[in-house]
C-alpha positions, 0 to 999 in steps of 0.5 A: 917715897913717892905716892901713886899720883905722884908717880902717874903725874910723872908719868904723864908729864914726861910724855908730853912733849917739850917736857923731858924728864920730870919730878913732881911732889905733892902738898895734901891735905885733909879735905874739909867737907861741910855740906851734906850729913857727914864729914868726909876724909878725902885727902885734896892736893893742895898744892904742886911742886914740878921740876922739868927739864923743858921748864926754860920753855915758856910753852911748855910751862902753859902746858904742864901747868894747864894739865896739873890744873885740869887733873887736881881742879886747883888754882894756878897759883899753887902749882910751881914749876921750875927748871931741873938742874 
């Protein structure tokens, strides 16, 4: 089942161009908060999963990869992106 954010990153990919269909899945974690007086129990992504139909264009990577990035503040390294079959 997909989560909300799942089905709003889908949604927003699929209409960036270039991009076609996509299918995106999550890795989340508990958020660990060590400043201030109290532990908070945020779920932080921890990583994506993309499959995209436009995934062969190396354009198109850049920007689905940029806005994952740009929407969960996380390194590129934890973001992979393939080519949907």
């Amino acid at each position: 089942m997909k989560s909300d954010l799942e089905a709003k990153l889908e949604s927003i990919l699929s209409g960036a161009e270039g991009v076609g269909e996509v299918r995106v899945m999550l890795m989340t974690g508990k958020k660990e908060n060590t400043q201030g007086f109290y532990s908070s129990d945020e779920t932080e992504v921890t990583g994506v999963l993309i499959a995209a139909q436009g995934a062969d264009n190396p354009v198109t990577v850049q920007n689905i990869q940029q806005a994952v990035m740009a929407l969960f503040q996380i390194e590129a390294h934890k973001i992979k992106i393939m080519k949907m079959k």
